[in-house]
Each structure stands twice: as C-alpha cells, then as structure tokens.
PAKOL-381186 format. One record per residue (C-alpha): residue number from 1; residue in one letter; x, y, z. Coordinates in steps of 0.2 Angstrom, whole numbers. Layout:
N
(NUM; 'A'; (X; Y; Z))
...
% end
This chain:
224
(1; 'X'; (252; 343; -171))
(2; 'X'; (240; 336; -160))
(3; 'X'; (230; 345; -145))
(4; 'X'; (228; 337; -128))
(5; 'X'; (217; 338; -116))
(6; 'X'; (223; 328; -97))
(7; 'X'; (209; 322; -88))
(8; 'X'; (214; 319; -69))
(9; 'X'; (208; 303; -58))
(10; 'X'; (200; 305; -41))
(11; 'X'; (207; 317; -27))
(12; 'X'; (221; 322; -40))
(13; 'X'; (224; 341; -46))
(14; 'X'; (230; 344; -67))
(15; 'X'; (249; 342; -56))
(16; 'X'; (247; 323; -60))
(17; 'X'; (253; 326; -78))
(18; 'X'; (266; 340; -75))
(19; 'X'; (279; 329; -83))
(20; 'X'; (269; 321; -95))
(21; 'X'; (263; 339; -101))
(22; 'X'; (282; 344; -103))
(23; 'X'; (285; 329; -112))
(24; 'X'; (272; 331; -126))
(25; 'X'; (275; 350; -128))
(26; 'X'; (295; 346; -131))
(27; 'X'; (288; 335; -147))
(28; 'X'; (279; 352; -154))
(29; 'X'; (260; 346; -146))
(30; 'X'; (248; 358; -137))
(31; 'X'; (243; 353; -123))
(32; 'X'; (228; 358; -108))
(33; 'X'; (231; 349; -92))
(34; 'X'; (213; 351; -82))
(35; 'X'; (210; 352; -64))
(36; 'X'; (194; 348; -61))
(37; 'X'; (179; 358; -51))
(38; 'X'; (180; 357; -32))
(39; 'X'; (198; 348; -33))
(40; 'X'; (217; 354; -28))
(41; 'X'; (217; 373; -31))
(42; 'X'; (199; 374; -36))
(43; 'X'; (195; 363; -19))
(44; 'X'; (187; 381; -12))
(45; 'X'; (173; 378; -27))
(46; 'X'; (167; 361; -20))
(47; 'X'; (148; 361; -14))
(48; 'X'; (136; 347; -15))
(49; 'X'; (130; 349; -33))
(50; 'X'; (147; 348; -39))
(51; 'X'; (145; 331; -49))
(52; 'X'; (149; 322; -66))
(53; 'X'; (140; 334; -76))
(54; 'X'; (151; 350; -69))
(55; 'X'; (168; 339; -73))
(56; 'X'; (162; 335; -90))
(57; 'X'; (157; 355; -93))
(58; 'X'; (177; 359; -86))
(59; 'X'; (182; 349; -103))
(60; 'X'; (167; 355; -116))
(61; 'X'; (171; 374; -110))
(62; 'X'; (188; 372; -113))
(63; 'X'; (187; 366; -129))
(64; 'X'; (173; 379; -135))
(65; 'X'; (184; 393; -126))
(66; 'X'; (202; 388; -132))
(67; 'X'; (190; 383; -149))
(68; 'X'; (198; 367; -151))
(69; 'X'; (196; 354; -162))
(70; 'X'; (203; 336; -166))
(71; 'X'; (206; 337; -147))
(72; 'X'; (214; 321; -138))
(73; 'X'; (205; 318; -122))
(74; 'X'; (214; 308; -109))
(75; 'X'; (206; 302; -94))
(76; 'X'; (218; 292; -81))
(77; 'X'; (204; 282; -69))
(78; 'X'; (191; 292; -65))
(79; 'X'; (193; 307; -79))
(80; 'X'; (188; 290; -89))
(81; 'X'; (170; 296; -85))
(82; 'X'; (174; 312; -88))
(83; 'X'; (181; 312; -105))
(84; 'X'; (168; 298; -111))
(85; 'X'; (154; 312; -107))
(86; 'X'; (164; 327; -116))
(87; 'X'; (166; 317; -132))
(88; 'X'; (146; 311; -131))
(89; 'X'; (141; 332; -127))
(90; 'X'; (156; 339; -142))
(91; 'X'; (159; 325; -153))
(92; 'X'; (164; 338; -168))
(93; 'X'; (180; 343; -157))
(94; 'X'; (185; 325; -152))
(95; 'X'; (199; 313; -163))
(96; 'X'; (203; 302; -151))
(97; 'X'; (201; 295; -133))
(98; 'X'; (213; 288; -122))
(99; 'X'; (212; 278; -107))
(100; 'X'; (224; 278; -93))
(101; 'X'; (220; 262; -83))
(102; 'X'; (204; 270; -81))
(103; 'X'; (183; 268; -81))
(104; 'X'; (175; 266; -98))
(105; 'X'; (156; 268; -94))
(106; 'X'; (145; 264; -105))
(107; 'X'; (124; 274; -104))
(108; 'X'; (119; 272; -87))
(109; 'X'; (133; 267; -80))
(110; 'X'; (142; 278; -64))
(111; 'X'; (157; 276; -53))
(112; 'X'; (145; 267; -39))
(113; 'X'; (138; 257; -51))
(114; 'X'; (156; 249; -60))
(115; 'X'; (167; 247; -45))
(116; 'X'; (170; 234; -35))
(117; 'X'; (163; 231; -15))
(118; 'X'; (179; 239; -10))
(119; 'X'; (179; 253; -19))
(120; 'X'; (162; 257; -12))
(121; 'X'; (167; 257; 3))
(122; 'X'; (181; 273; 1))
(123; 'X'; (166; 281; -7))
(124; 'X'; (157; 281; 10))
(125; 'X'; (171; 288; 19))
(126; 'X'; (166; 306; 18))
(127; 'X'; (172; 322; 25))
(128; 'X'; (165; 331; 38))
(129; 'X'; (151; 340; 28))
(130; 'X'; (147; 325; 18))
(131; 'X'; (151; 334; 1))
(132; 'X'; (166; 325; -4))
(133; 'X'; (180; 306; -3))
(134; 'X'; (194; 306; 7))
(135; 'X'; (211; 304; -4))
(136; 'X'; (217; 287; 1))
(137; 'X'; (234; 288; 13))
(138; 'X'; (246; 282; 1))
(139; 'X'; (242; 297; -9))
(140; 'X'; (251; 311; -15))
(141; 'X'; (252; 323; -2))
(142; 'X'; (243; 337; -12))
(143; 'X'; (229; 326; -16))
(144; 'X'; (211; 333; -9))
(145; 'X'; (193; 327; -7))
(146; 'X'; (183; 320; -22))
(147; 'X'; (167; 328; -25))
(148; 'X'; (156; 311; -21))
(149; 'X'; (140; 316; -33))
(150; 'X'; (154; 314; -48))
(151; 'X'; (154; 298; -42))
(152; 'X'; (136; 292; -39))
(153; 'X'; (127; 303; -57))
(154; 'X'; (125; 290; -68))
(155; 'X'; (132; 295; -87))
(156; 'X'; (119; 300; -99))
(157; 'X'; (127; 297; -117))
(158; 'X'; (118; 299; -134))
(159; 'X'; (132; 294; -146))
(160; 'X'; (141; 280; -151))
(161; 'X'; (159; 282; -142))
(162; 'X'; (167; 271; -156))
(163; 'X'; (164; 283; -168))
(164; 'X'; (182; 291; -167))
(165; 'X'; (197; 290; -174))
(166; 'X'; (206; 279; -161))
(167; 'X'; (202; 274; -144))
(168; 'X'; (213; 266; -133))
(169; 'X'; (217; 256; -116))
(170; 'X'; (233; 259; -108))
(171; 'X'; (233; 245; -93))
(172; 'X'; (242; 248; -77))
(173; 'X'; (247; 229; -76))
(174; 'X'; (258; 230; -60))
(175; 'X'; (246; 234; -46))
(176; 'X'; (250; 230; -30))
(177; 'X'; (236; 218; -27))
(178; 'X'; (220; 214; -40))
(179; 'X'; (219; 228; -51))
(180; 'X'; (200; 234; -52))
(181; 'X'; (202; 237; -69))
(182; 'X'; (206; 221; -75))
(183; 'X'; (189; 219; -83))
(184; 'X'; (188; 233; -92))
(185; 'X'; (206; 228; -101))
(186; 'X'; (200; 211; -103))
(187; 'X'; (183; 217; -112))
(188; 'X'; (193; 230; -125))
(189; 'X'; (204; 217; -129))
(190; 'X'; (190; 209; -138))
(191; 'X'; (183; 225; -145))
(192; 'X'; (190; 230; -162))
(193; 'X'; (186; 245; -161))
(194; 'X'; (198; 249; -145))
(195; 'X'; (219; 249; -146))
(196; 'X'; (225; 240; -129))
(197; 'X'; (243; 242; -121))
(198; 'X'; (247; 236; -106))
(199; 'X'; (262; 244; -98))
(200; 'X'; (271; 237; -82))
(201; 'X'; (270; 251; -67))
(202; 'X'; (254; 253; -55))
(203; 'X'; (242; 261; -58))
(204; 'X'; (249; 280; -58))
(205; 'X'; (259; 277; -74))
(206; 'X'; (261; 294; -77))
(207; 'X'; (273; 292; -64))
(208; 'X'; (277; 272; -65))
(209; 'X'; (279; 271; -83))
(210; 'X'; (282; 290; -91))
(211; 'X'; (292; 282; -107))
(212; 'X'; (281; 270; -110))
(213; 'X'; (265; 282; -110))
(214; 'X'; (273; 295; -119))
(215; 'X'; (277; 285; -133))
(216; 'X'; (257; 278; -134))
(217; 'X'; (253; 296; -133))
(218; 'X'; (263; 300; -146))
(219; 'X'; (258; 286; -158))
(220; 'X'; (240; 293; -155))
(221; 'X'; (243; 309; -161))
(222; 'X'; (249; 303; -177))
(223; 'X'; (235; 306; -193))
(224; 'X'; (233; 287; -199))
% end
C-alpha cells in the first residue's frame, strides 16, 4: 500500500482533503494530510519569516519523523511549490508526484514570478501587519491568510524532478473563466516524462471531481 502525503493550496488548512483522506484509507492506503505553517489551525505560528522553505520543512519533517518512504506527495495549487522542494531536499523518500491543477516551478522559479498580472495583484492585498494574502471571498469560510514570503522565495532545486517514478498533471478544465493553469497543462502534455488528466470540475477538484481524483490517485499508487 501506498503513503500519501496532501499538500494544501493557498489560504486552505489539511481540511481540504478530509474526504479525499477517507477515501484512500477505505482502499487500505496511509495517508498524512498537512496543514501548512502559519495557515488554519497553525494561523497563531504565522510571522514574516514564515516562507517556502518553512512549508517545504512541514513535509521533509514529516517524512523523516513518520520515517517514510516511497511517499506520494500531492500538491493542489500552491502545495505544487511545496512538494516540488520536498522531493528535491529528500529525494530517497519520494516515488511519486502529483499535481492537482497546480504550480510546477522549475530552479528559480516563485509564485510571483509564474502567475499571471491578476494573480499579482491578490498577492498585494495584504493584511493588516503585512505578513500575509487575503483568502479570496468566494472561499471556504475556514480559509485564512497566506503567509506572502511563500509566495515571493524563489525555489532553489538541485535535482532532476523527473527522476521519479511517476509524475503527474491532474487539470482542473472547468474553471470559471481562463484557467491560470492552462500553461502549465499544455507544456506537460508534451513532456514524456509527465502523465496528464484532465478532469471537468474548477479548480477545487477535490470537491468538484472526488471520483474522478480518487481513481488517478489510486492508479498512482500502484507498483508499475
């Protein structure tokens, strides 16, 4: 059976995959869903040097305390970045990587630095002491403020991310609007190295398309 590690997006808590979690532990996986540091009920740990490299030590100290290995990292937006970094810091406990309509950075790259005009212009709605996003208003209610230093620390990366066993691109293909992530789904779909889906739902398809990502998931997990 396979271990799973559930990378959150921006503003979201480990909650976002409540059902998905269920759902992989009924088929006999293992499964770790992560908040992140200085989000939902960590929020009280947010400060201004809360940044990428913290969220990336939230998933290579899990898997060196829980002493995993093989471990599926899944990223949905954001945790894109984040599980990218934990697979180039503890390559040895990674098999595979998975995408949920999310950032695929390569060296150098940051949030800032991959998303659109738009985009930066959420990052500059900060709170009050500067530290931190808004969550957008159409979000869930129990989503909080995104530590914005994640988001502006470029990625330093010092191996070759196709290297594993599988990576894949799940691709939300029913947003509401252009989809910022179109690129990146149009750019894996030429790399060989990468698996690409694309599932009908926006772009929460934990919520939008459970079936369909459970069953991606699932395929995943399974030794080739």
């Amino acid at each position: 059976m396979a271990t799973f590690v559930l990378v959150p997006g921006m503003c979201h808590g480990g909650w976002c995959f409540t059902e998905l979690t269920e759902q992989l532990r009924r088929h006999g996986h293992a499964v770790h869903l992560l908040t992140l540091t200085g989000l939902s009920e960590r929020s009280h740990l947010l400060h201004g040097g809360v940044n990428l490299d913290t969220h990336i030590e939230d998933v290579t100290a899990l898997l060196a305390a829980e002493n995993i290995h093989d471990a599926v990292l899944v990223g949905h937006s954001y945790g894109g970045m984040v599980i990218t970094g934990a697979a180039d810091r503890m390559p040895e406990r990674v098999d595979c990587l998975a995408y949920v309509d999310a950032m695929v950075p390569a060296d150098g790259d940051s949030c800032w630095t991959l998303v659109s005009d738009q985009e930066r212009q959420w990052y500059l709605d900060v709170v009050d002491n500067g530290y931190a996003v808004r969550p957008l208003p159409f979000f869930d209610p129990r989503a909080t403020p995104h530590p914005i230093a994640s988001l502006l620390q470029p990625l330093r990366m010092s191996v070759e991310i196709a290297r594993f066993r599988r990576r894949d691109y799940v691709y939300a293909a029913g947003w509401n609007g252009e989809s910022p992530f179109t690129p990146v789904y149009q750019r894996l779909r030429e790399d060989s190295s990468c698996t690409t889906h694309a599932l009908d739902g926006g772009h929460n398809l934990m919520r939008d398309a459970p079936d369909d990502l459970l069953k991606i998931l699932l395929d995943i997990a399974r030794p080739n």
